[in-house]
Backbone of each chain as ProteinMPNN parsed JSONL, in Angstrom:
{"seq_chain_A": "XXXXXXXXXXXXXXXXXXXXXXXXXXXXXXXXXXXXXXXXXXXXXXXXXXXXXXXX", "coords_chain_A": {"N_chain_A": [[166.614, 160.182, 337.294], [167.811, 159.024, 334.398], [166.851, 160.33, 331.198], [165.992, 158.904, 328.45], [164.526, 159.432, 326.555], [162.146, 159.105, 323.698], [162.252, 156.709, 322.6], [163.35, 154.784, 324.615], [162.277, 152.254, 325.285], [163.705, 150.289, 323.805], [166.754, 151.127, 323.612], [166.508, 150.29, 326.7], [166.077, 147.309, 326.141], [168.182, 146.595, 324.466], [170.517, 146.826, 326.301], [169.743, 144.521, 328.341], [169.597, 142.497, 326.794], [172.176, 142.082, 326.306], [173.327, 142.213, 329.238], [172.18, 139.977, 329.531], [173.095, 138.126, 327.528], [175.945, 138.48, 327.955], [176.47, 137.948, 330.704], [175.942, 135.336, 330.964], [177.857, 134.195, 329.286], [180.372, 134.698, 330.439], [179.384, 133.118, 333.225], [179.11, 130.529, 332.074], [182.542, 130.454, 331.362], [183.406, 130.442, 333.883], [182.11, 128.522, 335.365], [182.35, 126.507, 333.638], [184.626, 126.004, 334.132], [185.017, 125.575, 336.911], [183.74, 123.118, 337.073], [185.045, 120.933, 335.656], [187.594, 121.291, 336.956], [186.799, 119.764, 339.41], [186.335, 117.258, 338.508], [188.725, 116.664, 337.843], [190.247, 116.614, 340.316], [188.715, 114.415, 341.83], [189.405, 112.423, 340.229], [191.723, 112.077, 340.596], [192.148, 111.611, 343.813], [190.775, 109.19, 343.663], [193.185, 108.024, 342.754], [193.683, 107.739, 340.175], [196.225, 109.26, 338.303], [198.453, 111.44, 336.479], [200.099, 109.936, 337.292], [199.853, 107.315, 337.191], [199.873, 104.111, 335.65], [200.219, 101.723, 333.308], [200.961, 98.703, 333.301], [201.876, 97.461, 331.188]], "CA_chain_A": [[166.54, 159.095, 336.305], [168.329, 159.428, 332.949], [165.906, 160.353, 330.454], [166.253, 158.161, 327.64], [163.647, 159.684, 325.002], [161.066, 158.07, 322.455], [163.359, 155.014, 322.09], [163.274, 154.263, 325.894], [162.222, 150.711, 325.618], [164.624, 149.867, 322.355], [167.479, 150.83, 324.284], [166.604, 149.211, 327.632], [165.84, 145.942, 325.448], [169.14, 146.284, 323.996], [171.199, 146.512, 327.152], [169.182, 144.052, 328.833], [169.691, 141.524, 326.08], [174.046, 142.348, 326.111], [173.803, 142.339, 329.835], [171.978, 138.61, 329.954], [174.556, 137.225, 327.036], [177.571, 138.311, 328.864], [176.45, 136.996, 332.049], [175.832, 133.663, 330.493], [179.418, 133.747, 328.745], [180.751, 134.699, 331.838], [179.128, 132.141, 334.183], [179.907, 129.281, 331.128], [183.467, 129.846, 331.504], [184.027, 130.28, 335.193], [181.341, 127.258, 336.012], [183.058, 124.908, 333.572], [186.128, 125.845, 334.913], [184.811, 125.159, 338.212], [183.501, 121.423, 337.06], [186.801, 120.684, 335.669], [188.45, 120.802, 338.688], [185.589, 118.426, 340.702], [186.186, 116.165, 338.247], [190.354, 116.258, 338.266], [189.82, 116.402, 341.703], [187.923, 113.371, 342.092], [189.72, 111.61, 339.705], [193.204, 112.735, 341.64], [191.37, 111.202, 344.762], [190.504, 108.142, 342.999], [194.046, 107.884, 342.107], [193.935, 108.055, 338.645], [196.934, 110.412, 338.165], [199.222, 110.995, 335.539], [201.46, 109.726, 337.713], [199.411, 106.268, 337.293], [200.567, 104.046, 334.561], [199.669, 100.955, 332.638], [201.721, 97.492, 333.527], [202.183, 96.458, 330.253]], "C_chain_A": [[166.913, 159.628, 334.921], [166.995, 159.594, 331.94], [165.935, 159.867, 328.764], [165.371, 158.03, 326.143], [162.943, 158.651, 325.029], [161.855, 156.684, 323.096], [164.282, 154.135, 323.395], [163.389, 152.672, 325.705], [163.032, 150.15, 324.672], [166.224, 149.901, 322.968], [167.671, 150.06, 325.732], [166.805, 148.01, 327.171], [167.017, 145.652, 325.618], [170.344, 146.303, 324.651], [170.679, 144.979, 327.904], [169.561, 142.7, 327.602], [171.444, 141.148, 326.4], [174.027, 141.725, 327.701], [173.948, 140.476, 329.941], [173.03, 137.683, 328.918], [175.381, 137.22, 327.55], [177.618, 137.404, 329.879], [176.322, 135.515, 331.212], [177.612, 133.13, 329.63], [180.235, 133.633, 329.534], [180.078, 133.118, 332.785], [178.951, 130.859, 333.09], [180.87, 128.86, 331.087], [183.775, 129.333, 332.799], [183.049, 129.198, 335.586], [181.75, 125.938, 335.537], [184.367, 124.981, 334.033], [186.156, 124.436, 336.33], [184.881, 123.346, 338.247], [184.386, 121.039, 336.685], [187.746, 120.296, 336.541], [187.997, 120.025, 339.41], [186.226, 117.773, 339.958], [187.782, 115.862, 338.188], [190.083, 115.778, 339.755], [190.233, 115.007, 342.358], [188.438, 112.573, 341.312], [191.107, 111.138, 340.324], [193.288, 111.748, 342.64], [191.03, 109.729, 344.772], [191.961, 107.379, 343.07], [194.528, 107.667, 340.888], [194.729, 109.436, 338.412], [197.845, 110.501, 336.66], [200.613, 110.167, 335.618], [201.395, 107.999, 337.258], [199.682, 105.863, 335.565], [199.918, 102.228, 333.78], [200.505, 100.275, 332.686], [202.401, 97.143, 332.157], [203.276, 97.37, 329.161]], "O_chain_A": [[166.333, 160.587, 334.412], [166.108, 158.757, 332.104], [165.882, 160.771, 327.931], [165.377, 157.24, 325.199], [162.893, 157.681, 325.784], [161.702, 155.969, 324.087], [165.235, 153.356, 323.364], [164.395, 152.002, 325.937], [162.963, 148.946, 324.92], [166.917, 148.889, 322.861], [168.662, 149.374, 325.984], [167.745, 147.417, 327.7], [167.379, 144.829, 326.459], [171.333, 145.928, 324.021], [171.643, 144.213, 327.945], [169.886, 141.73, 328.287], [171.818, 140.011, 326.687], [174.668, 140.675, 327.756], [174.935, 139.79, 330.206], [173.665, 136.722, 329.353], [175.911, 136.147, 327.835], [178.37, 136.445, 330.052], [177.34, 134.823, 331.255], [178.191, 132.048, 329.529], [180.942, 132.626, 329.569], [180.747, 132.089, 332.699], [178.43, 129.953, 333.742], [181.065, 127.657, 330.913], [184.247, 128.217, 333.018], [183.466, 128.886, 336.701], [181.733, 124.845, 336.104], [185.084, 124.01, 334.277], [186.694, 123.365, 336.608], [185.556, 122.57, 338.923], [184.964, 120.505, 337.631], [188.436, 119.298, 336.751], [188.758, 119.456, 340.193], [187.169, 117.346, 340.625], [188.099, 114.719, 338.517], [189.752, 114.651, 340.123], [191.211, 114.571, 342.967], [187.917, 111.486, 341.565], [191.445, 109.965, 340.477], [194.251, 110.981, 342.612], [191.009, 109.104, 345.833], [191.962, 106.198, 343.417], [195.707, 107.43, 340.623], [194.149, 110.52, 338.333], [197.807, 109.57, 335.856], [201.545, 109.863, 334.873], [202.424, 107.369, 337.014], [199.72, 106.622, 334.597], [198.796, 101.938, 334.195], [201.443, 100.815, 332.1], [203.475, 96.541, 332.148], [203.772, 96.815, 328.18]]}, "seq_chain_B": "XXXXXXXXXXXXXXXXXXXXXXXXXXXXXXXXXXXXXXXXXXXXXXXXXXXXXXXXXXXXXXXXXXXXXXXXXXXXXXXXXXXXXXXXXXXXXXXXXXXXXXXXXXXXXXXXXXXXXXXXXXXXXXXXXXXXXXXXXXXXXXXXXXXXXXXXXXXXXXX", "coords_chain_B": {"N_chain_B": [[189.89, 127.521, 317.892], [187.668, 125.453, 318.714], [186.813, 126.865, 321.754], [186.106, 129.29, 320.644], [184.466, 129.201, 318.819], [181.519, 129.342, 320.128], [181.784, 132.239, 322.071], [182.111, 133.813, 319.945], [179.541, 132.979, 318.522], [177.567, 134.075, 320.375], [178.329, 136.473, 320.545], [177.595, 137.41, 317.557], [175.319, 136.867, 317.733], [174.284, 139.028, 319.613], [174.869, 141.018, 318.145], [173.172, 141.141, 315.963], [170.555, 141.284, 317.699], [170.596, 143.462, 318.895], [170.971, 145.55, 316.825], [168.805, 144.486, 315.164], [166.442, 145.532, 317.201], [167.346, 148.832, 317.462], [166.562, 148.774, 314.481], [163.878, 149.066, 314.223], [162.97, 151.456, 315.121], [164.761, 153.24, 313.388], [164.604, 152.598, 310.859], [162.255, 151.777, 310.628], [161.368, 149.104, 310.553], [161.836, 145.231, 312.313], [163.419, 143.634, 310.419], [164.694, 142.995, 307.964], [165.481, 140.952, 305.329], [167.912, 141.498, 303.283], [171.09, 142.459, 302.245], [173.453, 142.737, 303.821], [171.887, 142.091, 306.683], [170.975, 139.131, 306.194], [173.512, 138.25, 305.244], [175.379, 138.318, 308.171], [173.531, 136.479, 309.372], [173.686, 134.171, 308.394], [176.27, 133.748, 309.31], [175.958, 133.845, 311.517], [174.593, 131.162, 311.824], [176.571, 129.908, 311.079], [178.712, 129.282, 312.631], [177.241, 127.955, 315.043], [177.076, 125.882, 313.604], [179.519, 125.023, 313.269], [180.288, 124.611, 316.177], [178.514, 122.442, 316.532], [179.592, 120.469, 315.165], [181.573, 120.253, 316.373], [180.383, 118.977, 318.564], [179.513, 116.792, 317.846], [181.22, 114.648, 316.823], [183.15, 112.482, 318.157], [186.391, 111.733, 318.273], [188.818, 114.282, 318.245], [190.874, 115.161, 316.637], [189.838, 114.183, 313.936], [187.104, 116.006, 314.098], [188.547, 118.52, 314.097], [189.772, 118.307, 312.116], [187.435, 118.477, 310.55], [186.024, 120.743, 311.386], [187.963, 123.194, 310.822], [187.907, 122.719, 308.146], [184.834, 123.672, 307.818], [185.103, 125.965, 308.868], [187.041, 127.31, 307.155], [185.895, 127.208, 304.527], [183.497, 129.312, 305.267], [184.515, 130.862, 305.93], [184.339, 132.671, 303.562], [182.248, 134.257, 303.769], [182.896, 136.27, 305.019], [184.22, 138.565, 303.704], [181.831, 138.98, 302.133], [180.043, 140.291, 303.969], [181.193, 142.526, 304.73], [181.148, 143.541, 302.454], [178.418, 143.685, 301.244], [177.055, 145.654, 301.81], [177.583, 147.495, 299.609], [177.775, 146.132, 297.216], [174.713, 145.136, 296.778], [171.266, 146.318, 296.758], [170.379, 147.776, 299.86], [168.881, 148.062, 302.96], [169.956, 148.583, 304.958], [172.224, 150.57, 306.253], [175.381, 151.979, 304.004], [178.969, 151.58, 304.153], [180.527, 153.199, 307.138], [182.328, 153.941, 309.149], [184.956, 152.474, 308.519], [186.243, 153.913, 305.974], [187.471, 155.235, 302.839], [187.512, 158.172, 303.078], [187.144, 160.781, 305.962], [185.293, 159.424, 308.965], [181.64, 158.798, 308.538], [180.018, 159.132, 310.795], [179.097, 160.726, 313.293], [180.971, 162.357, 315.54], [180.625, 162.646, 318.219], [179.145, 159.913, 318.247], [180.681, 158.446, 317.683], [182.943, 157.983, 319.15], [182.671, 156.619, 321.578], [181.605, 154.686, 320.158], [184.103, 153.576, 319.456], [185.328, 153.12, 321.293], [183.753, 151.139, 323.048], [184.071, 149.12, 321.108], [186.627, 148.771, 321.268], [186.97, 147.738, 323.736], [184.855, 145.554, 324.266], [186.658, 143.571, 322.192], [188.746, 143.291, 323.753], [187.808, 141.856, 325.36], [186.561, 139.545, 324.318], [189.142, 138.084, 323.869], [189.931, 137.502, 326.679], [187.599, 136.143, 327.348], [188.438, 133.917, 326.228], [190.953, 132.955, 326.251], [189.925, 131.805, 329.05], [187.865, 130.037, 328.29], [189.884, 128.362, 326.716], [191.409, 127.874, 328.865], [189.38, 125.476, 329.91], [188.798, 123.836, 328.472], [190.876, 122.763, 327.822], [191.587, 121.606, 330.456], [189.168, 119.806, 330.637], [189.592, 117.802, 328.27], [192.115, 116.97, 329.658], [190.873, 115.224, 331.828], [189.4, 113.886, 330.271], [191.451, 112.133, 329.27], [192.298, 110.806, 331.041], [190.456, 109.709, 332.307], [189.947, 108.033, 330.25], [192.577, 106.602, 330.385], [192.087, 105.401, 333.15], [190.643, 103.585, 332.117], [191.073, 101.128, 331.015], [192.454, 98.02, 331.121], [195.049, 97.363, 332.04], [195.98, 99.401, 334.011], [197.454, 100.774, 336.536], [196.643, 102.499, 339.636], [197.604, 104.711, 341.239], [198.056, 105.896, 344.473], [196.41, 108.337, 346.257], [198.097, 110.77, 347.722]], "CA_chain_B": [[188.625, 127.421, 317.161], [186.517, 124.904, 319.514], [186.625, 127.373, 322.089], [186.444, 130.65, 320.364], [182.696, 129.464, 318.719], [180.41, 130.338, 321.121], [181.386, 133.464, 321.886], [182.039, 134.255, 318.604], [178.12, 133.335, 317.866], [176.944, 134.931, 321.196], [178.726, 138.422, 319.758], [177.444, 137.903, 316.643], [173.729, 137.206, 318.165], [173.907, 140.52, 319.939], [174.745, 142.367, 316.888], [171.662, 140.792, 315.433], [169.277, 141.725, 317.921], [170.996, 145.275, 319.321], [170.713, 146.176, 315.167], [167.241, 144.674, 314.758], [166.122, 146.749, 317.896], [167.91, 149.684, 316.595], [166.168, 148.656, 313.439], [162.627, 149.647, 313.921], [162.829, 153.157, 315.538], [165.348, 154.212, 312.591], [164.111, 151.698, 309.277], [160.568, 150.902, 310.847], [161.292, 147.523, 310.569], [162.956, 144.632, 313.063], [164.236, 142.771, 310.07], [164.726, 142.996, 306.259], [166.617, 140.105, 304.193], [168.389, 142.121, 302.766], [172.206, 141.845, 301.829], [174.099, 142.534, 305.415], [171.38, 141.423, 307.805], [171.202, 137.714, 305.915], [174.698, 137.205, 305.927], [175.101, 138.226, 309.46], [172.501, 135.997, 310.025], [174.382, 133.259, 307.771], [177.612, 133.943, 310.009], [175.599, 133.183, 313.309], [174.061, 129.714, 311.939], [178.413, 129.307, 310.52], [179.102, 129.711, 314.407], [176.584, 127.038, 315.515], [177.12, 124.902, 312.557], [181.089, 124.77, 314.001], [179.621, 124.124, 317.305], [177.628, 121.319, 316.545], [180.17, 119.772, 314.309], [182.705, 119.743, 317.815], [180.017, 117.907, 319.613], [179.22, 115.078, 317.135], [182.425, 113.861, 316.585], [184.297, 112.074, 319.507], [187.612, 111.788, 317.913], [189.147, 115.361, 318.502], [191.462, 115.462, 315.117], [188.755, 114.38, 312.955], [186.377, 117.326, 314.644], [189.231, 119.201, 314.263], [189.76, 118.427, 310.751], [185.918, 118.612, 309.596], [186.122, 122.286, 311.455], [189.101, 123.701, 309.893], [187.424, 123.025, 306.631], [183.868, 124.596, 307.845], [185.641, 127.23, 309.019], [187.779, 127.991, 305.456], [184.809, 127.374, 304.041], [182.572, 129.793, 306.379], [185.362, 132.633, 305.994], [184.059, 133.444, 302.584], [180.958, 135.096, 303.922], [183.412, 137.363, 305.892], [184.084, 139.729, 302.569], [180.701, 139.319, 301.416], [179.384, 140.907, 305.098], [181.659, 143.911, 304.608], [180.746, 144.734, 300.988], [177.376, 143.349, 300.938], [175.822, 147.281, 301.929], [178.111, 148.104, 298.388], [177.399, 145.04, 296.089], [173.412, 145.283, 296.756], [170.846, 148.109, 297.218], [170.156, 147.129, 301.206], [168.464, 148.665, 304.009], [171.325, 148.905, 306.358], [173.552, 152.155, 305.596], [176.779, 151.922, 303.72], [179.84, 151.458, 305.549], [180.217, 154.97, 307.34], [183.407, 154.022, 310.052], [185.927, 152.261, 307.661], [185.586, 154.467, 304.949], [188.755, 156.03, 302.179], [187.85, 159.357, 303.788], [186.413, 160.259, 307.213], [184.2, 158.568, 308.709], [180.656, 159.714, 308.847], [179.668, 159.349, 311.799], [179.469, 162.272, 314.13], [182.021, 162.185, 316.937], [179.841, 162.588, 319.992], [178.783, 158.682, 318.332], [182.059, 157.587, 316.831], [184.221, 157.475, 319.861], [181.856, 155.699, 322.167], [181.594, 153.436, 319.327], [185.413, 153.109, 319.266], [185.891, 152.571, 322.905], [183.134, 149.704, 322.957], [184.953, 147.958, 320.024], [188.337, 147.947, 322.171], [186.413, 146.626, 325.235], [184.455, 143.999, 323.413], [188.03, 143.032, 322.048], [189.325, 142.813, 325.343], [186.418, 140.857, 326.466], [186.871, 138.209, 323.848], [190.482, 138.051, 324.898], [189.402, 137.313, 327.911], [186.799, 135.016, 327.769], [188.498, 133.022, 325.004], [191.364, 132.529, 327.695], [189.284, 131.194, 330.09], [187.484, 128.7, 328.083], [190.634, 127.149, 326.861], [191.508, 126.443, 329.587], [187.788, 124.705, 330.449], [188.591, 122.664, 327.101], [192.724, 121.983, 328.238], [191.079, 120.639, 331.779], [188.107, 119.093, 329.879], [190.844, 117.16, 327.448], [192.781, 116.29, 330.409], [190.479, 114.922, 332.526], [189.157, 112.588, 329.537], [192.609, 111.098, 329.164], [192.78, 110.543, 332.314], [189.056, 108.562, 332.493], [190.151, 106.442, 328.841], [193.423, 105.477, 330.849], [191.654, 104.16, 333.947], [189.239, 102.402, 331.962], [192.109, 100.298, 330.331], [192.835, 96.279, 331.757], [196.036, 97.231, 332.906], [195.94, 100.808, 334.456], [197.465, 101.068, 337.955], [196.245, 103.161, 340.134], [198.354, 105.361, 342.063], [197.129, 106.362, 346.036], [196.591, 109.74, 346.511], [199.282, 111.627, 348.572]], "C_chain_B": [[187.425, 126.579, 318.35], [185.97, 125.678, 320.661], [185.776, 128.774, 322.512], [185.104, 130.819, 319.759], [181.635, 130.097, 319.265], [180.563, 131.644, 321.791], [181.814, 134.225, 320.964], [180.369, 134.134, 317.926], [177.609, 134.367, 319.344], [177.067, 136.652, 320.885], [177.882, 138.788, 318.635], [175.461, 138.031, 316.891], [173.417, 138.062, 318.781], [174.099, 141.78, 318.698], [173.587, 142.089, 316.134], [170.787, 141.026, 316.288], [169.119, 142.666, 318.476], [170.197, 145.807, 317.515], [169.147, 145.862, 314.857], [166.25, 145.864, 315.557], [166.1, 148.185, 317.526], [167.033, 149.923, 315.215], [164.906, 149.213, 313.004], [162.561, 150.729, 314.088], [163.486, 153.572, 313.893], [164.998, 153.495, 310.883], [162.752, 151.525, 309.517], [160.471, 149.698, 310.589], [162.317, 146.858, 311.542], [163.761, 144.077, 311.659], [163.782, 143.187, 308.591], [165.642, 141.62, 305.734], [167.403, 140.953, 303.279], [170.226, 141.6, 303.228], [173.249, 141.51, 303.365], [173.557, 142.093, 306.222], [171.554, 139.897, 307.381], [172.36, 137.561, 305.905], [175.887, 137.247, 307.426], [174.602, 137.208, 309.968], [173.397, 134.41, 309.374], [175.892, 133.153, 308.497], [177.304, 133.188, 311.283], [175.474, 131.695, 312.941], [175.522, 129.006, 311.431], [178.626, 128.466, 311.781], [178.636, 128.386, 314.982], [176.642, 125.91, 314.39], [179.026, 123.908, 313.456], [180.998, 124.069, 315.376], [179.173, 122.868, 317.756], [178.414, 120.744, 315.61], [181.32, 119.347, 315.309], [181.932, 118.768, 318.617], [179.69, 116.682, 318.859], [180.196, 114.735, 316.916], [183.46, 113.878, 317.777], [185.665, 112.592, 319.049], [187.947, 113.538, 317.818], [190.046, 115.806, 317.392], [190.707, 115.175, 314.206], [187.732, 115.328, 313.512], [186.923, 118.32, 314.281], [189.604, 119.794, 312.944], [188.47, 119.048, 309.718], [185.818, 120.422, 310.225], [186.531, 123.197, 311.063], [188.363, 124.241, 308.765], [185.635, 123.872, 306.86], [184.068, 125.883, 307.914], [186.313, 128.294, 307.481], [186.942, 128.077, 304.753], [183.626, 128.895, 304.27], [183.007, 131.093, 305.962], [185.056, 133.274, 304.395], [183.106, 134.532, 302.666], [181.545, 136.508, 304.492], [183.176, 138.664, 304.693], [182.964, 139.989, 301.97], [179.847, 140.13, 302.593], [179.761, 142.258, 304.779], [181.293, 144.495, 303.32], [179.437, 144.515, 300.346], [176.971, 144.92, 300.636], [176.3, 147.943, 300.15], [177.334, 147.599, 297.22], [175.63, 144.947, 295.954], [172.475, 146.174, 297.507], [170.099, 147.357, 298.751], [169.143, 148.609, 301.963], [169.181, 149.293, 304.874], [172.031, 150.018, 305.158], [174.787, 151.45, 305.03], [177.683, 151.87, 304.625], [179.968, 153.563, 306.141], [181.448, 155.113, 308.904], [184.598, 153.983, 308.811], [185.986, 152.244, 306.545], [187.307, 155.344, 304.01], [188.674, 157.691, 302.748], [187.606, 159.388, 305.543], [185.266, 159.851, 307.248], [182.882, 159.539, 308.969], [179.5, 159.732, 309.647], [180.145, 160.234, 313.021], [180.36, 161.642, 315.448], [181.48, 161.64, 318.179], [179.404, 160.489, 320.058], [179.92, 157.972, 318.326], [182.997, 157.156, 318.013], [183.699, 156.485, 321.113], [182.036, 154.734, 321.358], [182.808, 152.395, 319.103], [185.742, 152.378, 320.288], [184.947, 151.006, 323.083], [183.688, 149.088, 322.155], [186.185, 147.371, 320.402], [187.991, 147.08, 323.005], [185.962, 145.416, 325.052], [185.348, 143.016, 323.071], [188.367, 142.495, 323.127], [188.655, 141.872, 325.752], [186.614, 139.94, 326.141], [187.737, 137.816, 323.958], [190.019, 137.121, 326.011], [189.099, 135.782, 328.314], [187.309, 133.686, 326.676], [189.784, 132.358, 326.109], [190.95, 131.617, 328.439], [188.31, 129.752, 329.703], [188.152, 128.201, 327.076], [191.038, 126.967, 327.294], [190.525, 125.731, 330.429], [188.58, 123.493, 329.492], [190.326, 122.121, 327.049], [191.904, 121.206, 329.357], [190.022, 119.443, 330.949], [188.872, 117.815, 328.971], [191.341, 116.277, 328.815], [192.225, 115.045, 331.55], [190.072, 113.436, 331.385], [190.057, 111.676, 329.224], [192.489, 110.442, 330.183], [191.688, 109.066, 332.696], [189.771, 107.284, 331.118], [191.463, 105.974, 329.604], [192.99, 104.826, 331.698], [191.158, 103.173, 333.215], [190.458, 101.267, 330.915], [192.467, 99.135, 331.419], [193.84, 96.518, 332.694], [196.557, 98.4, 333.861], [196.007, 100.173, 336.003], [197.26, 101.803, 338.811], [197.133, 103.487, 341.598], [197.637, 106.162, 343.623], [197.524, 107.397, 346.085], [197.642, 110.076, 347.537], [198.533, 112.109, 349.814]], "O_chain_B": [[186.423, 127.185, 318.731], [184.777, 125.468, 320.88], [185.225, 129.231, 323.514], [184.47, 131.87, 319.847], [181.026, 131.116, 318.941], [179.525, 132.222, 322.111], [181.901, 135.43, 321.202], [179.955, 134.913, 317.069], [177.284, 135.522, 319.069], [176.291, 137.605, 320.959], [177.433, 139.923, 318.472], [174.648, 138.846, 316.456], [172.201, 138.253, 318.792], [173.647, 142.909, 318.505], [173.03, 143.069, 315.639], [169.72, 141.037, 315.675], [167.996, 143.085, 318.756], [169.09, 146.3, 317.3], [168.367, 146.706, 314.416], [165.57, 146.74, 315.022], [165.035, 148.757, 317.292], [166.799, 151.072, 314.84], [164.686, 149.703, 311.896], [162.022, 151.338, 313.164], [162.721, 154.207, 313.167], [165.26, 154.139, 309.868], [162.049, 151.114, 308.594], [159.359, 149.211, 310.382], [163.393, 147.408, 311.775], [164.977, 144.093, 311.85], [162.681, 143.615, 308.245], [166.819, 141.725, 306.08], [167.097, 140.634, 302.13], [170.586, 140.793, 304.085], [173.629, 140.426, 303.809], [174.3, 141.457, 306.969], [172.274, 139.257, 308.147], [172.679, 136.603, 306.61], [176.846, 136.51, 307.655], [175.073, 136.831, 311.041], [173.651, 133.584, 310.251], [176.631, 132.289, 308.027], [177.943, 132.336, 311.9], [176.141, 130.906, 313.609], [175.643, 127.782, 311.377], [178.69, 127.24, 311.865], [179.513, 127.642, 315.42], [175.97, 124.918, 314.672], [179.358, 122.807, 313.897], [181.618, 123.031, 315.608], [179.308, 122.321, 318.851], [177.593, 120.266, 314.827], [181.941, 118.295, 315.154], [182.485, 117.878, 319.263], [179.637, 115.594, 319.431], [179.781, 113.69, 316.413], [184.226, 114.738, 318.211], [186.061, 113.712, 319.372], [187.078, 114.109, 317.159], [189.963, 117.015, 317.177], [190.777, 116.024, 313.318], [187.17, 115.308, 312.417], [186.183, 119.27, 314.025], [189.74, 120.966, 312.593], [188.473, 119.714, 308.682], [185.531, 121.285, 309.396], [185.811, 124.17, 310.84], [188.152, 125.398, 308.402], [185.302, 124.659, 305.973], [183.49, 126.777, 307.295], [186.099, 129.426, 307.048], [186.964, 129.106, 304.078], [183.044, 129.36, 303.29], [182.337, 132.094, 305.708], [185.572, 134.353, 304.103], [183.064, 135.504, 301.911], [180.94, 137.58, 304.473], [182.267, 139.494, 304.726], [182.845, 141.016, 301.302], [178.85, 140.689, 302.136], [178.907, 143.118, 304.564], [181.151, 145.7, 303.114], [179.18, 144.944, 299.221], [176.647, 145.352, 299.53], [175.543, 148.697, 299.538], [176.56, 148.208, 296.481], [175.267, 144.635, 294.82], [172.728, 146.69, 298.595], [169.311, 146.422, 298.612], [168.88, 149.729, 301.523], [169.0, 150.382, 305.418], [172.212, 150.148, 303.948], [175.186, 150.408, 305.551], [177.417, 152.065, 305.811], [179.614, 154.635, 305.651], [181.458, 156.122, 309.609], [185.074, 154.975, 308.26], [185.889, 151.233, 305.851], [188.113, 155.956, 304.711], [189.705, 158.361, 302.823], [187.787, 158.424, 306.287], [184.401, 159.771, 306.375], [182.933, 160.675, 309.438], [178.373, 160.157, 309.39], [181.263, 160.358, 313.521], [180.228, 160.587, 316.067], [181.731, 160.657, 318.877], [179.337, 159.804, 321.079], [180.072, 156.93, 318.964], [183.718, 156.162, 317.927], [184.461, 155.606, 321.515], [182.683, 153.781, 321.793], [182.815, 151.202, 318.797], [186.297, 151.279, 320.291], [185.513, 149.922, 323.226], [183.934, 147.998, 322.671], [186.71, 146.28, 320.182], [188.442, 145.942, 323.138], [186.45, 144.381, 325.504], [185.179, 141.841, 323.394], [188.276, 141.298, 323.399], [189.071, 141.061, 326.578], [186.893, 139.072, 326.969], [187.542, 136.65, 324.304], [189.817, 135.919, 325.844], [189.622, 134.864, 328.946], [186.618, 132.699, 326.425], [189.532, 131.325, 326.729], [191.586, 130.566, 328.532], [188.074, 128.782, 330.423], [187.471, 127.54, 326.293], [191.63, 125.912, 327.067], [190.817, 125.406, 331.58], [188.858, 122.377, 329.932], [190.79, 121.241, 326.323], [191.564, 120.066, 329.044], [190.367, 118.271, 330.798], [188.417, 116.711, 329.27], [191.006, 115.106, 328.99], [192.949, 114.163, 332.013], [190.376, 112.269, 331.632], [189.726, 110.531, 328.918], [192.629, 109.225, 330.067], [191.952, 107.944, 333.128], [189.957, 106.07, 331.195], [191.569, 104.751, 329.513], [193.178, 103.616, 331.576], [191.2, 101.996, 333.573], [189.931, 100.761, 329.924], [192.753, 99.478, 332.567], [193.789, 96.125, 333.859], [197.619, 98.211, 334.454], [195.187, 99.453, 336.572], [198.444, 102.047, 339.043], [197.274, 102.811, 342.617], [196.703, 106.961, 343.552], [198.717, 107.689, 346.004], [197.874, 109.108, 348.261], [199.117, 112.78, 350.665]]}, "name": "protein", "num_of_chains": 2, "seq": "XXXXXXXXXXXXXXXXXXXXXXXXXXXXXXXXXXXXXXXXXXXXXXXXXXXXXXXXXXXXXXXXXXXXXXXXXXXXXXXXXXXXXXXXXXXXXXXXXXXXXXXXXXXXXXXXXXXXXXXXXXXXXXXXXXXXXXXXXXXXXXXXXXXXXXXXXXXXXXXXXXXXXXXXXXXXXXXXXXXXXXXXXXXXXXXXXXXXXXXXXXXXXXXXXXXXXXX"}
């Protein structure tokens, strides 16, 4: 086990804080990505495309 | 910019609570007001100010517009972050990387320090990438809902 001195718990903290922001920036983009696509999708599906157009 | 907020405050809220951490072992204190930690701290609430000025306003060029100007506004604090440790007697050290001579921080710290600053870079790269295109799909998809919802919108059968 690395021995991490006095200032043990100051640096754990301070990874432990970095690791849980990233992950949350991380799983923010790639999850709205994800919903993004359900909802093209489903709109696709629907037929609401761009292909779809307005009569008037 | 609508993108590039949040993890532009999420960065800047780890340098605020890595540095406060940091802060007690080597100052004995988490926090001082003092000249660089407050406008750090005035940078993060910029961040979330920008944030919350994209979600109250539907219209996407007026959001766009009222951001701009928070933002030009916002970017004054930038020069006052870097020369705060100069301009007032602070807590936090002088600058001690980007300095007219070398810097004075010992090696064994300095290049670790360097290499995390590229990576971090990279990272925001990255992740700034990836959530525009959340906020291109996000865009697209809302056109897509305000044209159905229109009187005369035909609706094309899936393939």
């Amino acid at each position: 086990m690395l021995d991490l001195g006095k200032h043990a718990v100051f640096i754990i903290a301070s990874y432990g804080v970095t690791g849980a922001v990233l992950l949350g920036l991380l799983l923010w983009v790639v999850l709205g990505e994800r919903s993004q696509q359900r909802i093209l999708k489903d709109l696709e599906s629907r037929g609401v495309t761009r292909r779809g157009r307005s009569s008037e | 910019m609508k993108a590039a907020a949040p993890i532009g405050a999420a960065f800047t809220f780890l340098a605020l609570v890595t540095g406060s951490l940091w802060g007690k072992p080597t100052w004995g204190t988490y926090w001082q007001w003092d000249g660089r930690m407050t406008s750090v701290l005035v940078l993060f609430f910029l961040y979330l100010g920008l944030m919350a000025l994209w979600e109250a306003i539907d219209d996407y060029s007026r959001a766009g517009r009222a951001a701009a100007i928070l933002a030009l506004v916002g970017f004054i604090n930038i020069p006052i972050i870097k020369f705060s440790v100069e301009w007032w007697s602070t807590l936090h050290q002088p600058a001690s990387v980007s300095r007219l001579d070398a810097p004075a921080i010992h090696s064994s710290i300095l290049t670790p320090l360097l290499v995390m600053a590229i990576a971090f870079t990279l990272l925001f790269f990255l992740l700034h990438l990836k959530a525009m295109r959340v906020e291109i799909l996000k865009r697209r998809s809302a056109r897509l809902m305000q044209q159905a919802a229109q009187p005369h919108f035909q609706f094309q059968p899936a393939e």
